[in-house]
C-alpha beads as a LAMMPS data file, in Angstrom:
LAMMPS data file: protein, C-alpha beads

77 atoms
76 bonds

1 atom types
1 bond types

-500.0 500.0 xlo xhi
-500.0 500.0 ylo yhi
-500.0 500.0 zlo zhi

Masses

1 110.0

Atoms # bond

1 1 1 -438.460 368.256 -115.056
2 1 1 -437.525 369.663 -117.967
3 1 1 -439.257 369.657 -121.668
4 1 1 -436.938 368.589 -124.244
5 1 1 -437.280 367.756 -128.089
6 1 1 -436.290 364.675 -129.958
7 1 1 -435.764 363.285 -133.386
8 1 1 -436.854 359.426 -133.684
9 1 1 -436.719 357.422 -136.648
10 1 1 -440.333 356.303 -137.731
11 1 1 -439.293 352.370 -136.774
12 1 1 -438.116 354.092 -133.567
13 1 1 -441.506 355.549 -133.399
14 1 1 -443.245 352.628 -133.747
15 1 1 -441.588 350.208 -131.260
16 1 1 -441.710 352.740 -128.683
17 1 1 -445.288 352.945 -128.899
18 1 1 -445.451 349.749 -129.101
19 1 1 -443.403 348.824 -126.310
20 1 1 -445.289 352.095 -123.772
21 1 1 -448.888 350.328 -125.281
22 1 1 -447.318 347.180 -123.649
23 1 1 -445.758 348.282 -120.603
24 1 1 -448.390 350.189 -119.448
25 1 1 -446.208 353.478 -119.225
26 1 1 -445.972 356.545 -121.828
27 1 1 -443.391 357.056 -124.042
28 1 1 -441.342 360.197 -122.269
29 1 1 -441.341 357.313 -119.398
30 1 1 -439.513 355.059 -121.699
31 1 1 -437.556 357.309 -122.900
32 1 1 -436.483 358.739 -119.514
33 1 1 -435.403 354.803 -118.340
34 1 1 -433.337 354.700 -121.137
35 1 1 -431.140 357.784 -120.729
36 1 1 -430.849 356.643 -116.838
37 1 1 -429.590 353.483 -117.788
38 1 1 -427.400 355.019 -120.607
39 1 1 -426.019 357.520 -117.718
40 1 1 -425.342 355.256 -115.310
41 1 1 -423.275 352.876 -117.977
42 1 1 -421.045 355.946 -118.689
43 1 1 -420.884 356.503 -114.791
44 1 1 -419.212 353.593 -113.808
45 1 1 -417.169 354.128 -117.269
46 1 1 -415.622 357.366 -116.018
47 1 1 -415.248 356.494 -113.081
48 1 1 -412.985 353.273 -113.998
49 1 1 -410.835 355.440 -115.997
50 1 1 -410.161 358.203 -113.092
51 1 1 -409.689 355.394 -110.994
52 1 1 -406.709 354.081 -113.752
53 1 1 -405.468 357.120 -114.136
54 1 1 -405.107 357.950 -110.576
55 1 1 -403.758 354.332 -109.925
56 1 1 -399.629 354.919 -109.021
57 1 1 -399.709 358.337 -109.067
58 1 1 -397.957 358.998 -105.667
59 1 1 -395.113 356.241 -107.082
60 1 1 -391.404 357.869 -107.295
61 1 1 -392.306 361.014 -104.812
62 1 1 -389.671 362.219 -102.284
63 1 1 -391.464 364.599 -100.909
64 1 1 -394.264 362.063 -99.061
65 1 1 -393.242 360.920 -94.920
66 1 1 -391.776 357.058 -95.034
67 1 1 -395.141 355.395 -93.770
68 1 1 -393.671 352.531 -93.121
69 1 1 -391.384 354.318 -89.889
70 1 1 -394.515 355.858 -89.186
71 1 1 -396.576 352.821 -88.395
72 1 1 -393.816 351.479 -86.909
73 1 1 -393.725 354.214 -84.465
74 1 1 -397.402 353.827 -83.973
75 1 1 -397.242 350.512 -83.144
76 1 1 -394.774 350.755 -80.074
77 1 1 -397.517 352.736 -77.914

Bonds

1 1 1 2
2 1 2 3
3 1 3 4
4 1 4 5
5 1 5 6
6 1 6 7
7 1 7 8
8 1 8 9
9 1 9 10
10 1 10 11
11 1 11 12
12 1 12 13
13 1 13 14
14 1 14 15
15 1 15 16
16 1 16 17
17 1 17 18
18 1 18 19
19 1 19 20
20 1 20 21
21 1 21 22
22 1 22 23
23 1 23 24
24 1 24 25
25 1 25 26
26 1 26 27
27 1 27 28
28 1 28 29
29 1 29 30
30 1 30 31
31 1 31 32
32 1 32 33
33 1 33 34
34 1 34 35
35 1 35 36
36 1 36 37
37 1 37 38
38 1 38 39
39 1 39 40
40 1 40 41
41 1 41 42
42 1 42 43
43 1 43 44
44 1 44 45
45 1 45 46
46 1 46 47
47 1 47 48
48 1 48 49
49 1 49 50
50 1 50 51
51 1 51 52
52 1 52 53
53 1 53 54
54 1 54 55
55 1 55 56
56 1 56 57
57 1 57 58
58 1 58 59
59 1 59 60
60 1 60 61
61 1 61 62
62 1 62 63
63 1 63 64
64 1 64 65
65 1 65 66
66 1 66 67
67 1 67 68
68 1 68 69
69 1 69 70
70 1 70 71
71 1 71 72
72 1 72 73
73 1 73 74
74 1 74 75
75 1 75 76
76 1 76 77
């Protein structure tokens, strides 16, 4: 783990005290939860948009074998 420093508002201060007082857990604790559940939110973001971006992008190619003759071929043995 590493030790990092943070800036907090003093109502930020407060409720997150308040909220570790009534969770039973420190504040670095809290404050850990939150930036897991704030990574994982932009996780699934990026990974929608490579997913859109990547969506069609073999469309229009010549180069690529017909698959279609292919599993065609497969299916006769």
């Amino acid at each position: 783990m590493e030790r990092t420093q943070i800036y907090l508002t003093r109502r930020q201060r407060s409720e997150l005290a308040a909220l570790a007082d009534q969770a039973g857990k420190n504040q670095s604790e809290l404050i850990r939860e939150a930036v897991d559940r704030l990574l994982d939110a932009a996780s699934v973001g990026r990974r929608e948009v490579a997913l859109g971006r990547a969506a069609g992008m073999w469309k229009g190619r010549a180069d690529l074998p017909d698959l279609a003759k292919l599993r065609a071929e497969w299916d006769r043995e």
